[in-house]
Backbone as a chain_set.jsonl record, in Angstrom:
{"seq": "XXXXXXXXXXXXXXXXXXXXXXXXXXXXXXXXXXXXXXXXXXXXXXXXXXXXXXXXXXXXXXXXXXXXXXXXXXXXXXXXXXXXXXXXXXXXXXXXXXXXXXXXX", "coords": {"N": [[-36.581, -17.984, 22.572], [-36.377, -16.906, 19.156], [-35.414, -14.951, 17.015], [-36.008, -14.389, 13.541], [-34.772, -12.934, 11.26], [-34.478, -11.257, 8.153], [-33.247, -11.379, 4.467], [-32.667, -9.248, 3.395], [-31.651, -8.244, 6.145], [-29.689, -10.262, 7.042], [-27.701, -9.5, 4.872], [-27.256, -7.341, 5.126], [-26.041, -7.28, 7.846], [-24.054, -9.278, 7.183], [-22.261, -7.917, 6.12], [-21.181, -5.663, 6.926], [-20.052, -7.087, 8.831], [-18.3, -8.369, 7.489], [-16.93, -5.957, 6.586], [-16.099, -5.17, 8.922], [-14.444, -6.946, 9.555], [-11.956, -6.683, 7.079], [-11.079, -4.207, 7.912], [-9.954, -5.12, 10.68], [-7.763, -7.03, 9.96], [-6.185, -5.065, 8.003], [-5.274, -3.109, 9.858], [-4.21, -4.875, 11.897], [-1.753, -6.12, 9.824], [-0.124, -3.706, 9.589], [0.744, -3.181, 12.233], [2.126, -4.811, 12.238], [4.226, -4.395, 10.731], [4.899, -1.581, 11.538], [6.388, -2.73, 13.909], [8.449, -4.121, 13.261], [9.621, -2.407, 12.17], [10.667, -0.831, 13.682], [11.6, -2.541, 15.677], [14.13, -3.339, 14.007], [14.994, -0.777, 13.889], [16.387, -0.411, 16.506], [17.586, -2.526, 17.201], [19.683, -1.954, 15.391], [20.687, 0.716, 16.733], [21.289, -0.594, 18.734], [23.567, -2.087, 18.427], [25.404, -0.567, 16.685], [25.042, -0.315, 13.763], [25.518, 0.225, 11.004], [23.547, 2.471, 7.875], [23.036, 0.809, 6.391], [21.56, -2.148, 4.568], [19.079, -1.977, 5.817], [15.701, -3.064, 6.778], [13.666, -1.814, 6.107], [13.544, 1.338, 3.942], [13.7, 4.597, 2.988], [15.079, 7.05, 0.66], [16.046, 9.948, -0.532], [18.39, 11.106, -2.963], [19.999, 13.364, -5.661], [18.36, 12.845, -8.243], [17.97, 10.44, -7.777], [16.137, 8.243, -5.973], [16.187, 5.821, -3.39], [15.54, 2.884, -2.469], [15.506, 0.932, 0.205], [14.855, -2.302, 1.028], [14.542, -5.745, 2.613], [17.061, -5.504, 2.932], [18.338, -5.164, 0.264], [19.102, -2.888, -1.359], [17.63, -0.823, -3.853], [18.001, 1.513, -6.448], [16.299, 4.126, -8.764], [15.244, 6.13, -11.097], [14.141, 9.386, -11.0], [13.469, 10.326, -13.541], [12.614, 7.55, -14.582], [10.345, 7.273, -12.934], [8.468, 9.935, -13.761], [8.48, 9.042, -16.458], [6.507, 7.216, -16.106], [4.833, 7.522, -14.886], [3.457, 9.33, -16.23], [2.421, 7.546, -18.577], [0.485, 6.229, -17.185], [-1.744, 8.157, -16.422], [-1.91, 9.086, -19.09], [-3.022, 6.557, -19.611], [-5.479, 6.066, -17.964], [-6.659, 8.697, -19.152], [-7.645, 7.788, -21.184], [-9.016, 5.653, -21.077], [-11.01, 6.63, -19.423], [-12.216, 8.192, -21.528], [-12.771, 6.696, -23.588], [-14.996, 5.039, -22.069], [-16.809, 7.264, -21.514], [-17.418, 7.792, -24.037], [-18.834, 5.108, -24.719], [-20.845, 4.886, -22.988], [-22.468, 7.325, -23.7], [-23.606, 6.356, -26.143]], "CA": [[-37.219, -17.245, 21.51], [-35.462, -17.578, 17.951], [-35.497, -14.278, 15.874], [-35.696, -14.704, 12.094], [-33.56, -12.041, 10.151], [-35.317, -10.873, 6.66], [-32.817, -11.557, 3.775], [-32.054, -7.908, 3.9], [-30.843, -7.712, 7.382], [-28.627, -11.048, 6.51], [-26.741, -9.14, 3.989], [-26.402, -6.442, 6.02], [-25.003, -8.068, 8.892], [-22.515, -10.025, 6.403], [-21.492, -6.583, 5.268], [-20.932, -5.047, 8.401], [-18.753, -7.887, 9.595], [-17.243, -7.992, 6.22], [-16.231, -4.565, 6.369], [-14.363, -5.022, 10.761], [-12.986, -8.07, 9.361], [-11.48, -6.027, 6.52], [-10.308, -2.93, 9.458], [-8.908, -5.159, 11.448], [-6.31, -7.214, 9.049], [-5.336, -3.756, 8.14], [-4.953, -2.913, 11.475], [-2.778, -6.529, 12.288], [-0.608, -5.908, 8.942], [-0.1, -2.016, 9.988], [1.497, -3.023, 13.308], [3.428, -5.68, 11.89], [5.108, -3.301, 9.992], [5.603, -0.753, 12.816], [7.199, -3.693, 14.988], [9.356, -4.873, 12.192], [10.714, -1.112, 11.731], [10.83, -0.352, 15.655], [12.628, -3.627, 15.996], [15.059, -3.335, 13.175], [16.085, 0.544, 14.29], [16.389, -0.339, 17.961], [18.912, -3.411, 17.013], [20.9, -1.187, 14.468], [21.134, 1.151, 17.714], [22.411, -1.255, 20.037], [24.838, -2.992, 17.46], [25.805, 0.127, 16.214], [25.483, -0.804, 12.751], [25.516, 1.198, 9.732], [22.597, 2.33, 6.868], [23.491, -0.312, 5.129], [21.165, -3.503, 4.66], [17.97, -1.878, 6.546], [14.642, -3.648, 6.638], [12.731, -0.819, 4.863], [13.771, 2.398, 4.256], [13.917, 5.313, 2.017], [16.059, 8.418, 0.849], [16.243, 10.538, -1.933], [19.673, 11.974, -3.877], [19.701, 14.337, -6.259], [17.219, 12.78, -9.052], [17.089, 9.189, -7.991], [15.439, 7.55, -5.255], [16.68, 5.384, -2.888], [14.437, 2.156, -1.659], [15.818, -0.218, 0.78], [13.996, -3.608, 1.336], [15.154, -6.152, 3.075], [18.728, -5.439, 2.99], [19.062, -4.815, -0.88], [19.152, -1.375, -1.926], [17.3, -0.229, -5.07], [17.681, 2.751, -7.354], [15.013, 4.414, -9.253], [15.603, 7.346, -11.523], [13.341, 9.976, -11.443], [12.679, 10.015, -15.001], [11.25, 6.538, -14.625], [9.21, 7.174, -12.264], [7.781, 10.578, -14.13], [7.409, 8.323, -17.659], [5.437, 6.063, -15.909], [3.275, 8.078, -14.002], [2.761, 10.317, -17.678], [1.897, 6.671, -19.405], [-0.767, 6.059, -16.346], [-2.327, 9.456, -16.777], [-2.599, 8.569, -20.619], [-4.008, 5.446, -20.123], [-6.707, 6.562, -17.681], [-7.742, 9.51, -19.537], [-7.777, 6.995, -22.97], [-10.442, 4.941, -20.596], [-12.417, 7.764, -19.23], [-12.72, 8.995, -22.67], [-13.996, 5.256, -23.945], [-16.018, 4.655, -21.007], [-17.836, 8.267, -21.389], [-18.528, 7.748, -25.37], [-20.183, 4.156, -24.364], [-22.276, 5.912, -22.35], [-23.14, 8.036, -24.536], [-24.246, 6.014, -27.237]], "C": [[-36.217, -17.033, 20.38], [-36.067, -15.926, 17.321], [-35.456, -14.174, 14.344], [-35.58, -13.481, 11.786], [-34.506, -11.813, 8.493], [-33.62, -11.04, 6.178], [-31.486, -10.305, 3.796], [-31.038, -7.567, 4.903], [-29.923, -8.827, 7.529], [-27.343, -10.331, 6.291], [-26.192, -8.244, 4.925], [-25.482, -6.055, 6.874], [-23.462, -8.694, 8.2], [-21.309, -8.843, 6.254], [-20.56, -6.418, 6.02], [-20.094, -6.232, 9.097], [-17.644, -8.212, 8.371], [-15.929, -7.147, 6.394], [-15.298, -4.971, 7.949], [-13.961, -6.365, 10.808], [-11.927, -7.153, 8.532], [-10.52, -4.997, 7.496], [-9.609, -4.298, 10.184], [-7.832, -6.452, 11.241], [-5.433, -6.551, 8.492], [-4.863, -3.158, 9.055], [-3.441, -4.224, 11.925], [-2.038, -5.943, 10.96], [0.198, -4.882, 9.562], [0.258, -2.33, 11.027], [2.221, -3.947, 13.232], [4.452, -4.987, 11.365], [5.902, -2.625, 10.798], [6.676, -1.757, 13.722], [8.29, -4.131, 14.27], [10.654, -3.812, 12.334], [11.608, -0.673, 13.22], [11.997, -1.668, 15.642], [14.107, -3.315, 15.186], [15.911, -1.721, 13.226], [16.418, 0.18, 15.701], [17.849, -1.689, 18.35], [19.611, -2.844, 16.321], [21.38, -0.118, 15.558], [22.143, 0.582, 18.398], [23.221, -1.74, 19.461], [25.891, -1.815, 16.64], [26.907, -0.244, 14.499], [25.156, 0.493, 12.321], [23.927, 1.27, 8.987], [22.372, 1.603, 6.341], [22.525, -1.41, 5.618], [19.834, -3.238, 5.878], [16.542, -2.964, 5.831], [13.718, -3.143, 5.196], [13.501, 0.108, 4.991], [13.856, 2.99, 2.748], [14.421, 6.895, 1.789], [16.552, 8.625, -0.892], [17.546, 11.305, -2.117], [19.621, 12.347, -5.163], [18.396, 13.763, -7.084], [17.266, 10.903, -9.138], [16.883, 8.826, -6.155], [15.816, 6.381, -4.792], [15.928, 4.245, -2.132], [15.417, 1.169, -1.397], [14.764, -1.363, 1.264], [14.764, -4.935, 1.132], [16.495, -6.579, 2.335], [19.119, -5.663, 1.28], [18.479, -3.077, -1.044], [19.196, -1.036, -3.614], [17.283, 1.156, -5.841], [16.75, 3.315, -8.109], [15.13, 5.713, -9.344], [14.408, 7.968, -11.74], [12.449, 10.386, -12.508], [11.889, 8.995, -15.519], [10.449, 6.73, -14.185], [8.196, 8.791, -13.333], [7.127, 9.907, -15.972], [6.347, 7.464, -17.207], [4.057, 6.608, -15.247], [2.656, 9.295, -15.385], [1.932, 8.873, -18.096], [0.233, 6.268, -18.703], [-2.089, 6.694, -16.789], [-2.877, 9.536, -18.482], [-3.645, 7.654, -20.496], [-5.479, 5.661, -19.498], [-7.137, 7.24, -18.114], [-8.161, 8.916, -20.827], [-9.162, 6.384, -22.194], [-11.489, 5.194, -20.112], [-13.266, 7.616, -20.237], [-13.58, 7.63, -23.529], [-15.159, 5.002, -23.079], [-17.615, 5.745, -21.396], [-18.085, 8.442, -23.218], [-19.41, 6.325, -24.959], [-21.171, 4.185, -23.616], [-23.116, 6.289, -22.915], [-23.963, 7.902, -25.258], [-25.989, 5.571, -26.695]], "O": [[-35.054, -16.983, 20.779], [-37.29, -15.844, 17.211], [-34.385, -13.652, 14.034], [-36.544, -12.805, 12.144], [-35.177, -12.76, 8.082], [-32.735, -10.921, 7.025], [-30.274, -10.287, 4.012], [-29.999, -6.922, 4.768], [-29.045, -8.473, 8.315], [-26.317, -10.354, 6.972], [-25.067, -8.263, 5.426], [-24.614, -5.183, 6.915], [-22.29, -8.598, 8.564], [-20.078, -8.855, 6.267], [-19.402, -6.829, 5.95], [-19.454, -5.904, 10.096], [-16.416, -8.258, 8.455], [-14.714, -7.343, 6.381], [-14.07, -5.031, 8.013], [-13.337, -6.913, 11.717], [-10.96, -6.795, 9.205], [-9.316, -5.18, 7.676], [-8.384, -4.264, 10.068], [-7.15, -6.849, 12.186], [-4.262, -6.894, 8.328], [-3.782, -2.598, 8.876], [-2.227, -4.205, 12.124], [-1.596, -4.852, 11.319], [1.255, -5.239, 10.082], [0.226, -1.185, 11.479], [3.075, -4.088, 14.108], [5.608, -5.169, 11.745], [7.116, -2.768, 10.941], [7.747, -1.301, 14.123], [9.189, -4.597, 14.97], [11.863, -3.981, 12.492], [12.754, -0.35, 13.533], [13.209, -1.462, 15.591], [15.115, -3.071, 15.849], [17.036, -1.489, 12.784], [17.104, 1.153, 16.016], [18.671, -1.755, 19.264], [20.737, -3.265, 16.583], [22.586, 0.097, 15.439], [23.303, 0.916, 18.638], [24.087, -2.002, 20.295], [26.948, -2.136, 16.097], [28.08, -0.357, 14.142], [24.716, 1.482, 12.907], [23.097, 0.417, 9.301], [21.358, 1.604, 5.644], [22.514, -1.701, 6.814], [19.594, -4.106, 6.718], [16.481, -3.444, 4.699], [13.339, -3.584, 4.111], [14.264, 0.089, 5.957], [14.003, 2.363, 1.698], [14.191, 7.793, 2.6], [17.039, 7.993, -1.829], [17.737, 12.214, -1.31], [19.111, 11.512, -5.91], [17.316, 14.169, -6.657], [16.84, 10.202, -10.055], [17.633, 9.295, -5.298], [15.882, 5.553, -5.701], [15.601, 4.605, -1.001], [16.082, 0.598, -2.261], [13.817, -0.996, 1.96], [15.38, -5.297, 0.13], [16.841, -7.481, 1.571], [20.141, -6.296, 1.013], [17.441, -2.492, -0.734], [20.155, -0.98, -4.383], [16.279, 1.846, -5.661], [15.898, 2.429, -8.049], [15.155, 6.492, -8.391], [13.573, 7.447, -12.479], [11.253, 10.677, -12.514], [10.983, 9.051, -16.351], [9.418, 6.463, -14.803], [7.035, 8.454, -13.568], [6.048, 10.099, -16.532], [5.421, 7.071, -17.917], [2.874, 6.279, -15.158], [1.592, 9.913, -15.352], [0.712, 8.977, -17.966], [-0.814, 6.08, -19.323], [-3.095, 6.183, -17.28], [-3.956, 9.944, -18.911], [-4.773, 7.726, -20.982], [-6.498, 5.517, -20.173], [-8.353, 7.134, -17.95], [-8.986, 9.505, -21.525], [-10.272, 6.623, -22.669], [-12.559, 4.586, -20.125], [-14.425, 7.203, -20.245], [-14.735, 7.658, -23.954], [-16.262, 4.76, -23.569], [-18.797, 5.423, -21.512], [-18.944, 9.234, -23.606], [-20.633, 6.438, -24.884], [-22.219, 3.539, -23.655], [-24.292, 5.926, -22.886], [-24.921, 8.66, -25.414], [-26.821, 5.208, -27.526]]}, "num_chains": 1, "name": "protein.A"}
């Protein structure tokens, strides 16, 4: 016996496997990660290495910001990061404010 599906319940289905394909490549990335970090503290244990040249990592001093990835170590002054997150905050409320007069009209 062969069920035929309406158009509707197609899409639906697509969706819905769409969407726990979506969950669970986030899921696989998201424990790649964890295994990466777990791995990479658990050999800096037993080797009894230093801070230096971690996988990921991060640590803040006085007003800059400290991002390690893989094994270079980046700086990042607080003041960049607060112009940039002011210029954001501009630009979205500049596109609200266009969006909600073309509305309007």
């Amino acid at each position: 016996m062969v069920m035929w599906m309406s158009r509707v319940e197609r899409k639906k289905l697509k969706k819905k496997k769409s969407h726990r394909t979506t969950f669970v490549m986030i899921l696989i990335i998201a424990f790649l990660f964890v295994g990466i970090i777990i791995t990479d503290n658990a050999l800096r244990q037993m080797m009894a290495l230093g801070e230096e040249g971690r996988v990921f990592g991060y640590e803040r001093v006085d007003n800059f910001h400290l991002v390690d990835l893989l094994g270079r170590t980046f700086y990042i002054d607080q003041r960049v990061i607060d112009e940039k997150t002011h210029e954001v905050k501009v630009w979205l409320q500049e596109s609200y404010d266009y969006i909600k007069r073309f509305i309007a009209r």
